[in-house]
C-alpha positions as CSV (number, residue, x, y, z in Angstrom):
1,X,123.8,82.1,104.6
2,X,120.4,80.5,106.0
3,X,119.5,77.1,107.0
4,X,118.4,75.9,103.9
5,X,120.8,77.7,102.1
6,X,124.3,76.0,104.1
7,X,122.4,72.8,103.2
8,X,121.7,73.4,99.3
9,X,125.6,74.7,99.5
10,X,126.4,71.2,101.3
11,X,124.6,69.0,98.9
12,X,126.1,70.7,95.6
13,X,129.1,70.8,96.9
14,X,129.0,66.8,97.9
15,X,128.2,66.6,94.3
16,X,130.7,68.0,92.9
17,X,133.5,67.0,94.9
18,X,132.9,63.4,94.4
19,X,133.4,63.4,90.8
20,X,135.8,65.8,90.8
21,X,138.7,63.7,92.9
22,X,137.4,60.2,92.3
23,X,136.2,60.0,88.2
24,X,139.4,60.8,86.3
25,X,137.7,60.7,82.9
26,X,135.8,64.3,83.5
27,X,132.1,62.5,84.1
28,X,130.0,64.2,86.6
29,X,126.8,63.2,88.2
30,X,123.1,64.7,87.5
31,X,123.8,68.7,87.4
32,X,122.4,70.3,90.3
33,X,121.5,73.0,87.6
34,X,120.9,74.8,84.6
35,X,121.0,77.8,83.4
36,X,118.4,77.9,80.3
37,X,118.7,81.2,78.5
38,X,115.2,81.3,76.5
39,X,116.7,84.5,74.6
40,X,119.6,86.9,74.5
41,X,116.8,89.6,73.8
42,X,116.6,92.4,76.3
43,X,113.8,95.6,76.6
44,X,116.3,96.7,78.8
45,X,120.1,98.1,78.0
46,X,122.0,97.6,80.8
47,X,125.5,99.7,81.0
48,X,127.4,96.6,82.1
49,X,125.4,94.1,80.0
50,X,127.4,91.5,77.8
51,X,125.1,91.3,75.3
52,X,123.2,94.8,74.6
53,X,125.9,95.6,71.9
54,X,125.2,93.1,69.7
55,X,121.5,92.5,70.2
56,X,120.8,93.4,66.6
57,X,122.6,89.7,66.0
58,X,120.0,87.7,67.8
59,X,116.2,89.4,67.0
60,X,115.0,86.5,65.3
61,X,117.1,83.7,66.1
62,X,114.9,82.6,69.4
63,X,114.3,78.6,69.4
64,X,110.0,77.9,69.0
65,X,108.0,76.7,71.6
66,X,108.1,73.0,70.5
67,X,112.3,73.5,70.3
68,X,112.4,74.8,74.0
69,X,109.9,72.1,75.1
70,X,111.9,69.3,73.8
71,X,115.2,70.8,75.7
72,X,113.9,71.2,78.9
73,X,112.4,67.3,78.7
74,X,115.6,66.1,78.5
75,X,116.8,68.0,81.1
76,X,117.1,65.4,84.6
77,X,114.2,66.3,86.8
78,X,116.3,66.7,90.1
79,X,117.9,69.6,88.4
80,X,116.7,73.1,89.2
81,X,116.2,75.2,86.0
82,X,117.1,79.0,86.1
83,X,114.7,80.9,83.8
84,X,117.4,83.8,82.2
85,X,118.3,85.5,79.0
86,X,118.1,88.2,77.9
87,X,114.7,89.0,79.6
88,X,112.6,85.5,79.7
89,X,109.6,87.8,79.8
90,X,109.8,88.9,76.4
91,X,109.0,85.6,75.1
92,X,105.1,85.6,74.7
93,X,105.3,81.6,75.1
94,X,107.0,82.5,78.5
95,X,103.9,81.3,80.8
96,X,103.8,78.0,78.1
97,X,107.3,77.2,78.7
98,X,107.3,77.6,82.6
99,X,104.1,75.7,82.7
100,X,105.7,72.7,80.7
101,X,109.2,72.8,82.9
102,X,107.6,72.5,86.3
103,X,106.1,69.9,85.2
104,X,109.2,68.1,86.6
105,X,111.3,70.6,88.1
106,X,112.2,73.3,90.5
107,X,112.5,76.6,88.8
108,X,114.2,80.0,89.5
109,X,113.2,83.1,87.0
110,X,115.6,86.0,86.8
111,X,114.5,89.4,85.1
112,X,114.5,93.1,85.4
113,X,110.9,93.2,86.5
114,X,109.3,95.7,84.0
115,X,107.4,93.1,81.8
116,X,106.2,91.3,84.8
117,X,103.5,91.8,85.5
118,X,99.1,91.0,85.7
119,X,98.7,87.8,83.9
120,X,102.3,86.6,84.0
121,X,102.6,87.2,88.0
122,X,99.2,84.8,88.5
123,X,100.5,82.4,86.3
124,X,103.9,82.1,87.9
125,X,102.6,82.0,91.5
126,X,99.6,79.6,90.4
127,X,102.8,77.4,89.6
128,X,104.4,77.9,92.8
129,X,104.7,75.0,95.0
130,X,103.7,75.7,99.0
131,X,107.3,74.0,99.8
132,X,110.9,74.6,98.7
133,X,111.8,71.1,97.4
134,X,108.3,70.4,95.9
135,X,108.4,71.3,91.4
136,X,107.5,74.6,90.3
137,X,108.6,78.5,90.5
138,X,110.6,79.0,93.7
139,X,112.7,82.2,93.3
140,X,111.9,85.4,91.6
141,X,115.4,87.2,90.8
142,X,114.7,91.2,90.1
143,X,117.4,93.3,89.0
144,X,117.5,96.5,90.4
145,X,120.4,98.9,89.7
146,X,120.1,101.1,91.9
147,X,117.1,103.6,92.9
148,X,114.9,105.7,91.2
149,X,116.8,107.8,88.1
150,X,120.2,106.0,89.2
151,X,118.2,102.5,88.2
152,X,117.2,104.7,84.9
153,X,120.6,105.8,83.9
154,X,121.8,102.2,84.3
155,X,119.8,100.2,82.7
156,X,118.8,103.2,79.6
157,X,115.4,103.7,80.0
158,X,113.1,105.9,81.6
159,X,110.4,104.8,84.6
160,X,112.0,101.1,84.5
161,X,112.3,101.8,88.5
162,X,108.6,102.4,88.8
163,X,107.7,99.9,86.9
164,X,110.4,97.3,88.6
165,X,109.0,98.1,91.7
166,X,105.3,98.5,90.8
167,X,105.6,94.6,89.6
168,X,107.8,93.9,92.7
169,X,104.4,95.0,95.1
170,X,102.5,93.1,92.8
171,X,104.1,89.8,93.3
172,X,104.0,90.2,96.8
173,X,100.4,90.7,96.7
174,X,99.3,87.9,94.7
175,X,101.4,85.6,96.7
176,X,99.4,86.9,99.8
177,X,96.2,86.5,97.6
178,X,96.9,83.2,96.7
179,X,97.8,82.0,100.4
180,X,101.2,81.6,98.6
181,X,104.9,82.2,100.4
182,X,106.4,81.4,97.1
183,X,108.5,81.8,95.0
184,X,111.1,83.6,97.4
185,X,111.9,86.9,96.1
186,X,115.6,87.9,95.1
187,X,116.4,91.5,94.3
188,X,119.7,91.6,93.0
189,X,122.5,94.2,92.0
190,X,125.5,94.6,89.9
191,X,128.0,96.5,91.6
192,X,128.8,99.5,89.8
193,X,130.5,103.0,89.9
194,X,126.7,104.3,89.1
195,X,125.2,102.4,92.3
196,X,128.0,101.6,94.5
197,X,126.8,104.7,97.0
198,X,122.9,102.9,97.2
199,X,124.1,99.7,98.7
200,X,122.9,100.3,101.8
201,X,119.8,101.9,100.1
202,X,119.2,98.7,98.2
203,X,119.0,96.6,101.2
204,X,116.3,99.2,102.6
205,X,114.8,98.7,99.6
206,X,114.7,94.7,100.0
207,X,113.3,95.2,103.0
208,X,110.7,97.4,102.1
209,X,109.4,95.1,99.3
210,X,109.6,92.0,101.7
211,X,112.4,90.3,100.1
212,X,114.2,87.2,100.7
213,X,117.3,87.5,99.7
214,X,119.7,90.7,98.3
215,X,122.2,89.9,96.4
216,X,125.0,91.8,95.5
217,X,126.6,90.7,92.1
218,X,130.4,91.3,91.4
219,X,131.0,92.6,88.3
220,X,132.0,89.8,85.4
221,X,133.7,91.5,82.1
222,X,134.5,88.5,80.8
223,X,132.9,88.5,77.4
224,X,133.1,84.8,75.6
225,X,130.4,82.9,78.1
226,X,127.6,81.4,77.4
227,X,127.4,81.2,73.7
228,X,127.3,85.0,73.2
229,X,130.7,85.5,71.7
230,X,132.4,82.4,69.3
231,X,136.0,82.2,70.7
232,X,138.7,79.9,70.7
233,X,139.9,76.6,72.7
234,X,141.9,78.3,74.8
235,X,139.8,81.4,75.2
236,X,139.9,80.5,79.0
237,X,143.7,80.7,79.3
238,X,143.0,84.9,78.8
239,X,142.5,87.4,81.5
240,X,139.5,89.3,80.7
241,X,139.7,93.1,80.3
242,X,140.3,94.9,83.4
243,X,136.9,96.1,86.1
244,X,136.9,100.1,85.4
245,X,136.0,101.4,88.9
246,X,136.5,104.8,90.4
247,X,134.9,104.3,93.8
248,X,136.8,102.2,95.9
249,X,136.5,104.4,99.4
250,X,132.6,104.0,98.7
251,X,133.0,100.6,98.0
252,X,134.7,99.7,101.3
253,X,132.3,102.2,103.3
254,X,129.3,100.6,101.6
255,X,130.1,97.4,102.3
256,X,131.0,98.0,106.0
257,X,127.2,99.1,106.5
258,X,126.2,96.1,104.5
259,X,128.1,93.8,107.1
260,X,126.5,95.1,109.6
261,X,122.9,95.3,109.0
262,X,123.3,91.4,107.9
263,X,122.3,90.6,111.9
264,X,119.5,93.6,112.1
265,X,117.9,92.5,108.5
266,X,115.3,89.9,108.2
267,X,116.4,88.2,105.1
268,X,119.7,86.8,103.9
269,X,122.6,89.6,102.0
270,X,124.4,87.7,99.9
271,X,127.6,88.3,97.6
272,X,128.2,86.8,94.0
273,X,130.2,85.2,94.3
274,X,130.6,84.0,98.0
275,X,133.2,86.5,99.0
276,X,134.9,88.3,102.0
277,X,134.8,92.3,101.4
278,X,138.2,92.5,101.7
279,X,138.2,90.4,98.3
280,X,135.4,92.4,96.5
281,X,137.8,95.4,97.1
282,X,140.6,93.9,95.6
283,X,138.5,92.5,92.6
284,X,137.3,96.3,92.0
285,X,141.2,97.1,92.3
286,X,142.1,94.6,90.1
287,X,144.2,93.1,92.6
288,X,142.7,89.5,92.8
289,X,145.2,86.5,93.0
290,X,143.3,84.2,90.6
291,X,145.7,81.3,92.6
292,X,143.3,82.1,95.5
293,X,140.8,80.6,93.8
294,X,139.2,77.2,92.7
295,X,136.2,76.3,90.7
296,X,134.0,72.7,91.1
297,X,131.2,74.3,88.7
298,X,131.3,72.4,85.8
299,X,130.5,69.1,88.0
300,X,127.2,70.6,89.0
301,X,126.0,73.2,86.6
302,X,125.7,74.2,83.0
303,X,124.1,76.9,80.9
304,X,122.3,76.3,77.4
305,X,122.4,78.8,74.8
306,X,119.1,80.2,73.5
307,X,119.8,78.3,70.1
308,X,120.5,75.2,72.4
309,X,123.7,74.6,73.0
310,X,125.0,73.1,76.2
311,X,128.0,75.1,77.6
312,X,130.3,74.8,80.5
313,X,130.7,78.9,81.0
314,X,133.3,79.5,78.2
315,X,131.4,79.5,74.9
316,X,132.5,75.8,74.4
317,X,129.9,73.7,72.8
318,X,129.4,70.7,74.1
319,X,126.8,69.4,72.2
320,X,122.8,70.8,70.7
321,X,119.8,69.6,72.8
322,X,117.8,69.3,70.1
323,X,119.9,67.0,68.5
324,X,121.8,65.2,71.8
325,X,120.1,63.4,74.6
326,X,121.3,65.6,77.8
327,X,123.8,62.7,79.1
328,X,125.3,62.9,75.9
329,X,126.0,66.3,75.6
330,X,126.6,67.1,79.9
331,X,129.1,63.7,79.8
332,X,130.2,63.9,76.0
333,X,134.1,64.2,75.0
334,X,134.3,67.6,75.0
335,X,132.7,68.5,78.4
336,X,134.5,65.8,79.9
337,X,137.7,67.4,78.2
338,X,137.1,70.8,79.6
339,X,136.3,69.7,84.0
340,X,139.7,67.6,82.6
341,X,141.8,70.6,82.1
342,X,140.2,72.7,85.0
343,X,141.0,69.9,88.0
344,X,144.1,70.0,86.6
345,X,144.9,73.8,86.7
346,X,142.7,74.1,89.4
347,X,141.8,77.9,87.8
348,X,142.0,79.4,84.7
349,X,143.3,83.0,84.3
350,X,140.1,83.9,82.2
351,X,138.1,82.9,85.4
352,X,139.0,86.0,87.3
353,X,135.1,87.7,88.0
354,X,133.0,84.9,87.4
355,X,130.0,84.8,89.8
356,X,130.9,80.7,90.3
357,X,134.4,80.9,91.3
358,X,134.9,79.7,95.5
359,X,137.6,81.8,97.1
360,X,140.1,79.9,99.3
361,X,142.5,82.2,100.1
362,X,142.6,84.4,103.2
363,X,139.7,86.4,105.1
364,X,141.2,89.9,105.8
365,X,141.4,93.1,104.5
366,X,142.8,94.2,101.2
Protein backbone atom coordinates (compact mmCIF):
# COMPACT_ATOMS: atom_id res chain seq x y z
CA UNK A 1 0.00 0.00 0.00
CA UNK A 2 1.33 3.55 -1.16
CA UNK A 3 1.75 6.66 0.72
CA UNK A 4 -1.34 8.05 0.20
CA UNK A 5 -2.98 4.98 0.35
CA UNK A 6 -1.73 3.96 4.33
CA UNK A 7 -3.01 7.46 4.97
CA UNK A 8 -6.68 7.21 3.35
CA UNK A 9 -6.58 3.63 5.28
CA UNK A 10 -5.45 5.72 8.55
CA UNK A 11 -8.08 8.37 8.33
CA UNK A 12 -11.17 5.83 7.59
CA UNK A 13 -10.08 3.76 9.95
CA UNK A 14 -9.81 6.79 12.73
CA UNK A 15 -13.34 7.27 11.64
CA UNK A 16 -14.64 4.40 12.25
CA UNK A 17 -13.15 3.31 15.23
CA UNK A 18 -14.30 6.32 17.12
CA UNK A 19 -17.86 5.67 16.82
CA UNK A 20 -17.56 2.35 16.96
CA UNK A 21 -16.14 1.93 20.81
CA UNK A 22 -17.33 5.32 22.18
CA UNK A 23 -21.19 6.01 20.62
CA UNK A 24 -23.21 3.04 22.03
CA UNK A 25 -26.45 4.12 20.19
CA UNK A 26 -24.98 2.84 16.57
CA UNK A 27 -24.43 6.77 15.22
CA UNK A 28 -21.53 7.22 13.07
CA UNK A 29 -19.83 10.22 11.79
CA UNK A 30 -19.87 11.69 8.01
CA UNK A 31 -19.36 8.31 5.77
CA UNK A 32 -16.05 8.39 4.21
CA UNK A 33 -18.10 6.85 1.22
CA UNK A 34 -20.76 5.74 -0.92
CA UNK A 35 -21.37 3.50 -3.14
CA UNK A 36 -24.12 4.92 -5.62
CA UNK A 37 -25.28 2.26 -8.05
CA UNK A 38 -26.97 4.43 -10.92
CA UNK A 39 -28.38 1.04 -12.37
CA UNK A 40 -28.31 -2.74 -11.99
CA UNK A 41 -28.20 -2.76 -15.87
CA UNK A 42 -25.21 -4.44 -17.47
CA UNK A 43 -24.12 -4.77 -21.55
CA UNK A 44 -21.95 -7.18 -20.13
CA UNK A 45 -22.80 -10.82 -18.43
CA UNK A 46 -20.36 -11.62 -16.25
CA UNK A 47 -20.03 -15.52 -15.13
CA UNK A 48 -19.74 -14.52 -11.44
CA UNK A 49 -22.05 -11.46 -11.60
CA UNK A 50 -24.88 -11.25 -8.82
CA UNK A 51 -27.12 -9.63 -10.82
CA UNK A 52 -27.01 -10.88 -14.66
CA UNK A 53 -29.78 -13.52 -13.79
CA UNK A 54 -32.32 -11.44 -13.02
CA UNK A 55 -31.59 -8.38 -15.12
CA UNK A 56 -34.93 -8.82 -16.98
CA UNK A 57 -36.31 -7.44 -13.29
CA UNK A 58 -34.75 -4.06 -13.46
CA UNK A 59 -34.85 -2.71 -17.45
CA UNK A 60 -36.94 0.07 -16.75
CA UNK A 61 -36.83 0.71 -13.15
CA UNK A 62 -33.59 3.25 -13.37
CA UNK A 63 -34.33 6.51 -11.15
CA UNK A 64 -34.44 9.93 -13.77
CA UNK A 65 -31.96 12.41 -13.91
CA UNK A 66 -33.77 14.93 -11.58
CA UNK A 67 -34.17 11.60 -8.97
CA UNK A 68 -30.36 10.84 -9.03
CA UNK A 69 -29.58 14.61 -8.79
CA UNK A 70 -31.48 15.18 -5.70
CA UNK A 71 -29.67 11.93 -3.97
CA UNK A 72 -26.37 12.78 -4.66
CA UNK A 73 -27.13 16.57 -3.14
CA UNK A 74 -27.83 15.25 -0.01
CA UNK A 75 -25.06 13.23 0.05
CA UNK A 76 -22.06 15.15 2.70
CA UNK A 77 -19.52 16.63 0.42
CA UNK A 78 -16.43 15.15 2.30
CA UNK A 79 -17.72 11.83 1.11
CA UNK A 80 -16.14 10.24 -1.91
CA UNK A 81 -18.85 8.83 -4.32
CA UNK A 82 -18.14 5.51 -6.17
CA UNK A 83 -19.85 5.61 -9.62
CA UNK A 84 -21.09 1.55 -9.96
CA UNK A 85 -24.00 -0.54 -11.04
CA UNK A 86 -24.58 -2.40 -13.31
CA UNK A 87 -22.45 -0.44 -15.87
CA UNK A 88 -22.78 3.48 -15.03
CA UNK A 89 -22.07 3.93 -18.74
CA UNK A 90 -25.15 2.77 -19.90
CA UNK A 91 -26.98 5.62 -18.51
CA UNK A 92 -27.06 8.25 -21.44
CA UNK A 93 -27.35 11.05 -18.52
CA UNK A 94 -24.06 9.46 -17.23
CA UNK A 95 -21.74 12.59 -18.21
CA UNK A 96 -25.01 14.83 -16.59
CA UNK A 97 -24.84 13.10 -13.43
CA UNK A 98 -20.95 13.06 -12.90
CA UNK A 99 -20.91 16.69 -13.92
CA UNK A 100 -23.58 17.57 -11.15
CA UNK A 101 -21.72 15.18 -8.36
CA UNK A 102 -18.30 16.74 -8.59
CA UNK A 103 -19.68 19.60 -8.14
CA UNK A 104 -18.92 18.83 -4.38
CA UNK A 105 -17.19 15.70 -4.28
CA UNK A 106 -14.47 13.26 -5.09
CA UNK A 107 -15.50 10.59 -7.33
CA UNK A 108 -14.40 7.08 -8.31
CA UNK A 109 -16.15 5.31 -11.58
CA UNK A 110 -16.01 1.55 -11.86
CA UNK A 111 -17.03 -0.21 -15.25
CA UNK A 112 -16.00 -2.81 -17.69
CA UNK A 113 -14.57 -0.33 -20.10
CA UNK A 114 -16.50 -1.26 -23.44
CA UNK A 115 -18.95 1.78 -23.50
CA UNK A 116 -16.22 4.16 -22.53
CA UNK A 117 -15.15 5.70 -24.69
CA UNK A 118 -14.73 9.42 -27.23
CA UNK A 119 -17.03 11.75 -25.69
CA UNK A 120 -17.49 10.21 -22.33
CA UNK A 121 -13.52 9.77 -21.76
CA UNK A 122 -13.16 13.90 -22.47
CA UNK A 123 -15.87 14.61 -20.35
CA UNK A 124 -14.61 12.54 -17.43
CA UNK A 125 -11.03 13.80 -17.51
CA UNK A 126 -12.24 17.51 -18.35
CA UNK A 127 -13.75 16.81 -14.65
CA UNK A 128 -10.62 15.56 -13.32
CA UNK A 129 -9.03 17.60 -10.75
CA UNK A 130 -4.93 18.08 -11.09
CA UNK A 131 -4.75 16.84 -7.27
CA UNK A 132 -6.08 13.91 -5.30
CA UNK A 133 -8.06 15.64 -2.52
CA UNK A 134 -9.34 18.48 -4.82
CA UNK A 135 -13.58 17.47 -6.27
CA UNK A 136 -14.03 15.60 -9.27
CA UNK A 137 -13.20 12.08 -11.11
CA UNK A 138 -10.12 10.56 -9.45
CA UNK A 139 -10.11 6.79 -10.11
CA UNK A 140 -11.16 4.91 -13.16
CA UNK A 141 -11.91 1.08 -12.07
CA UNK A 142 -11.75 -1.26 -15.40
CA UNK A 143 -12.69 -4.74 -15.12
CA UNK A 144 -10.80 -6.99 -16.93
CA UNK A 145 -11.23 -10.81 -16.61
CA UNK A 146 -8.68 -11.99 -17.82
CA UNK A 147 -7.03 -11.61 -21.49
CA UNK A 148 -8.08 -11.74 -24.77
CA UNK A 149 -10.86 -14.76 -25.43
CA UNK A 150 -10.43 -15.75 -21.60
CA UNK A 151 -11.90 -11.96 -20.88
CA UNK A 152 -14.57 -13.06 -23.69
CA UNK A 153 -15.69 -16.31 -22.16
CA UNK A 154 -16.05 -14.50 -18.85
CA UNK A 155 -17.82 -11.81 -19.26
CA UNK A 156 -20.25 -13.48 -22.53
CA UNK A 157 -19.42 -11.48 -25.15
CA UNK A 158 -17.23 -11.37 -28.01
CA UNK A 159 -14.31 -8.45 -28.60
CA UNK A 160 -15.18 -6.91 -24.97
CA UNK A 161 -11.20 -7.40 -24.54
CA UNK A 162 -10.44 -5.16 -27.55
CA UNK A 163 -12.72 -2.89 -26.89
CA UNK A 164 -11.74 -2.74 -22.85
CA UNK A 165 -8.49 -2.19 -23.83
CA UNK A 166 -8.94 0.00 -26.90
CA UNK A 167 -10.86 2.59 -24.28
CA UNK A 168 -8.11 1.77 -21.66
CA UNK A 169 -5.30 3.44 -24.33
CA UNK A 170 -7.75 6.02 -24.88
CA UNK A 171 -8.00 7.25 -21.44
CA UNK A 172 -4.46 7.36 -21.12
CA UNK A 173 -4.19 9.44 -24.05
CA UNK A 174 -6.49 12.07 -23.25
CA UNK A 175 -5.18 12.38 -19.85
CA UNK A 176 -1.73 13.09 -21.59
CA UNK A 177 -3.65 15.40 -24.02
CA UNK A 178 -5.22 17.25 -21.42
CA UNK A 179 -1.87 17.74 -19.29
CA UNK A 180 -4.01 15.59 -16.93
CA UNK A 181 -2.48 12.70 -14.39
CA UNK A 182 -6.01 12.01 -13.36
CA UNK A 183 -8.18 10.08 -12.59
CA UNK A 184 -5.72 7.23 -11.47
CA UNK A 185 -6.47 4.16 -13.34
CA UNK A 186 -7.54 0.77 -11.61
CA UNK A 187 -7.73 -2.40 -13.54
CA UNK A 188 -9.32 -4.88 -11.56
CA UNK A 189 -10.06 -8.73 -11.49
CA UNK A 190 -12.30 -11.19 -9.99
CA UNK A 191 -10.52 -14.27 -9.16
CA UNK A 192 -11.77 -17.02 -10.90
CA UNK A 193 -11.18 -20.71 -12.03
CA UNK A 194 -11.46 -19.07 -15.76
CA UNK A 195 -8.46 -16.49 -14.99
CA UNK A 196 -6.70 -17.68 -12.00
CA UNK A 197 -3.64 -18.88 -14.50
CA UNK A 198 -3.40 -14.81 -16.03
CA UNK A 199 -2.60 -13.31 -12.78
CA UNK A 200 0.63 -12.67 -13.45
CA UNK A 201 -0.52 -11.75 -17.08
CA UNK A 202 -2.89 -9.25 -15.69
CA UNK A 203 -0.30 -7.36 -13.79
CA UNK A 204 1.74 -7.23 -17.21
CA UNK A 205 -1.15 -6.06 -18.50
CA UNK A 206 -1.48 -3.08 -15.89
CA UNK A 207 1.68 -2.27 -16.68
CA UNK A 208 1.43 -2.08 -20.16
CA UNK A 209 -1.61 0.29 -20.07
CA UNK A 210 0.18 2.53 -17.35
CA UNK A 211 -1.93 1.67 -14.53
CA UNK A 212 -2.07 2.67 -10.99
CA UNK A 213 -3.31 0.20 -9.19
CA UNK A 214 -4.27 -3.83 -9.91
CA UNK A 215 -6.52 -5.16 -7.96
CA UNK A 216 -7.26 -8.47 -7.43
CA UNK A 217 -10.91 -9.10 -6.14
CA UNK A 218 -11.84 -12.16 -4.00
CA UNK A 219 -14.67 -13.76 -4.97
CA UNK A 220 -18.14 -12.62 -3.01
CA UNK A 221 -21.22 -15.29 -3.48
CA UNK A 222 -23.15 -13.75 -1.14
CA UNK A 223 -26.28 -12.89 -3.00
CA UNK A 224 -28.78 -10.57 -0.70
CA UNK A 225 -26.41 -7.17 -0.85
CA UNK A 226 -27.18 -4.12 -2.01
CA UNK A 227 -30.82 -4.13 -2.75
CA UNK A 228 -30.58 -6.82 -5.36
CA UNK A 229 -32.28 -9.63 -3.64
CA UNK A 230 -35.31 -8.78 -0.81
CA UNK A 231 -34.27 -11.01 2.26
CA UNK A 232 -35.00 -11.26 5.74
CA UNK A 233 -33.72 -9.51 9.15
CA UNK A 234 -31.53 -12.04 9.77
CA UNK A 235 -30.39 -12.74 6.36
CA UNK A 236 -26.77 -11.90 7.70
CA UNK A 237 -26.83 -14.63 10.36
CA UNK A 238 -26.46 -17.29 6.95
CA UNK A 239 -23.32 -18.45 5.38
CA UNK A 240 -23.50 -17.87 1.83
CA UNK A 241 -23.24 -20.68 -0.68
CA UNK A 242 -19.87 -22.17 -0.87
CA UNK A 243 -16.73 -20.49 -3.54
CA UNK A 244 -16.74 -23.46 -6.38
CA UNK A 245 -12.92 -23.48 -7.23
CA UNK A 246 -10.94 -26.10 -8.89
CA UNK A 247 -7.52 -24.48 -9.07
CA UNK A 248 -5.99 -24.08 -5.93
CA UNK A 249 -2.15 -25.22 -6.92
CA UNK A 250 -2.55 -22.28 -9.55
CA UNK A 251 -3.90 -20.19 -7.14
CA UNK A 252 -1.00 -20.48 -4.73
CA UNK A 253 1.62 -20.43 -7.67
CA UNK A 254 -0.07 -17.37 -9.07
CA UNK A 255 -0.07 -15.54 -6.20
CA UNK A 256 3.61 -16.33 -5.24
CA UNK A 257 4.68 -14.45 -8.67
CA UNK A 258 2.22 -11.70 -7.74
CA UNK A 259 4.20 -11.19 -4.33
CA UNK A 260 7.05 -10.88 -5.91
CA UNK A 261 6.71 -8.52 -8.69
CA UNK A 262 4.89 -6.14 -6.00
CA UNK A 263 8.75 -4.56 -5.45
CA UNK A 264 9.80 -4.77 -9.38
CA UNK A 265 6.23 -3.11 -10.49
CA UNK A 266 5.62 0.47 -10.66
CA UNK A 267 2.25 0.74 -9.33
CA UNK A 268 0.49 -0.68 -6.23
CA UNK A 269 -1.12 -4.82 -6.41
CA UNK A 270 -3.67 -4.81 -4.22
CA UNK A 271 -6.05 -7.62 -2.82
CA UNK A 272 -9.95 -7.24 -2.04
CA UNK A 273 -10.09 -7.47 0.50
CA UNK A 274 -6.78 -6.54 2.32
CA UNK A 275 -5.55 -10.13 2.72
CA UNK A 276 -2.42 -12.38 3.27
CA UNK A 277 -2.31 -15.28 0.39
CA UNK A 278 -2.27 -17.75 2.74
CA UNK A 279 -5.99 -16.47 3.52
CA UNK A 280 -7.10 -16.04 -0.15
CA UNK A 281 -6.22 -19.86 -0.41
CA UNK A 282 -8.18 -20.82 2.31
CA UNK A 283 -11.19 -18.57 1.23
CA UNK A 284 -11.00 -20.45 -2.29
CA UNK A 285 -10.89 -23.76 -0.06
CA UNK A 286 -13.60 -22.72 1.91
CA UNK A 287 -11.55 -22.91 4.88
CA UNK A 288 -11.88 -19.32 6.27
CA UNK A 289 -12.51 -18.92 10.12
CA UNK A 290 -15.08 -16.15 9.87
CA UNK A 291 -13.81 -15.53 13.89
CA UNK A 292 -10.69 -14.24 12.25
CA UNK A 293 -12.42 -11.49 11.10
CA UNK A 294 -13.94 -8.02 12.06
CA UNK A 295 -15.84 -5.53 10.11
CA UNK A 296 -15.88 -1.39 11.06
CA UNK A 297 -17.67 -0.70 7.54
CA UNK A 298 -20.93 0.39 8.32
CA UNK A 299 -19.25 3.41 10.38
CA UNK A 300 -17.70 4.72 7.18
CA UNK A 301 -19.50 3.50 4.12
CA UNK A 302 -22.80 2.77 2.62
CA UNK A 303 -24.23 1.76 -0.82
CA UNK A 304 -27.56 3.18 -2.32
CA UNK A 305 -29.68 1.13 -4.42
CA UNK A 306 -30.40 2.33 -8.02
CA UNK A 307 -34.15 2.97 -6.87
CA UNK A 308 -32.56 4.87 -3.87
CA UNK A 309 -32.39 3.11 -0.98
CA UNK A 310 -29.59 3.52 1.56
CA UNK A 311 -28.15 0.15 2.60
CA UNK A 312 -25.51 -1.08 4.94
CA UNK A 313 -24.31 -4.21 2.64
CA UNK A 314 -27.20 -6.66 3.49
CA UNK A 315 -30.25 -5.61 1.57
CA UNK A 316 -31.52 -3.75 4.71
CA UNK A 317 -33.21 -0.51 3.97
CA UNK A 318 -32.45 2.03 5.87
CA UNK A 319 -34.38 4.68 4.52
CA UNK A 320 -35.23 6.26 0.45
CA UNK A 321 -33.13 9.41 -0.45
CA UNK A 322 -35.70 10.81 -2.17
CA UNK A 323 -37.82 10.86 0.48
CA UNK A 324 -35.10 11.11 3.72
CA UNK A 325 -32.55 13.77 4.22
CA UNK A 326 -29.12 11.57 4.24
CA UNK A 327 -28.58 12.04 8.21
CA UNK A 328 -31.83 10.58 8.51
CA UNK A 329 -31.52 7.63 6.71
CA UNK A 330 -27.26 7.03 7.40
CA UNK A 331 -28.15 7.70 11.49
CA UNK A 332 -31.91 6.57 11.40
CA UNK A 333 -33.15 3.53 13.75
CA UNK A 334 -32.59 0.99 11.64
CA UNK A 335 -28.98 1.67 10.53
CA UNK A 336 -28.17 2.36 13.92
CA UNK A 337 -29.79 -1.06 14.85
CA UNK A 338 -27.72 -2.97 12.40
CA UNK A 339 -23.53 -1.36 13.37
CA UNK A 340 -25.66 -2.21 16.95
CA UNK A 341 -25.71 -5.95 16.33
CA UNK A 342 -22.36 -6.10 14.38
CA UNK A 343 -20.02 -4.42 17.38
CA UNK A 344 -21.68 -6.77 19.23
CA UNK A 345 -20.97 -10.00 17.27
CA UNK A 346 -18.00 -8.56 16.00
CA UNK A 347 -18.82 -10.72 12.54
CA UNK A 348 -21.66 -12.22 11.01
CA UNK A 349 -21.51 -15.66 9.46
CA UNK A 350 -23.03 -14.26 6.14
CA UNK A 351 -19.97 -11.95 6.06
CA UNK A 352 -17.63 -14.64 4.90
CA UNK A 353 -16.23 -13.14 1.18
CA UNK A 354 -17.22 -9.65 1.45
CA UNK A 355 -14.62 -7.40 -0.20
CA UNK A 356 -14.89 -4.95 3.29
CA UNK A 357 -14.23 -7.48 5.88
CA UNK A 358 -10.34 -6.67 7.78
CA UNK A 359 -8.65 -9.97 8.64
CA UNK A 360 -7.06 -10.15 12.10
CA UNK A 361 -6.08 -13.41 12.38
CA UNK A 362 -2.67 -14.80 11.63
CA UNK A 363 -0.16 -14.12 8.59
CA UNK A 364 1.04 -17.57 7.42
CA UNK A 365 0.37 -20.17 5.16
CA UNK A 366 -2.81 -22.11 4.78
Amino acid sequence: MGYLGKLYHLIDLSSALVPYHFIKSGRAFTPMRIALMVTHRCNLRCAMCMIVERDAEFRDKDLSTPQLKLIISRIPSRTLITFTGGEPFVRRDILDLLAHATRDHRVNIITNGVLFRDELIRGVVSMAPRRLFQKGPILVGVSIQGLGETHDRVVNVKGAFEKAREHVFQLQEEKKRQGKSLPLLDIKSVITDDNVGQMNDLVDFAKEVGADFCTFQIVNTQDSSYGITDVSEDAYLTPPPPVRFSNIETLREQLAIVERRKKEVPFEIRYNPILPPGEIVKRYKNEINIQDYGCYVPWTTAHIGPGGNLFPCYSINCGNLLEKTFDEAWNGAVFREFRRKLRDAKIFPGCEGCCFISYRGKRGKD
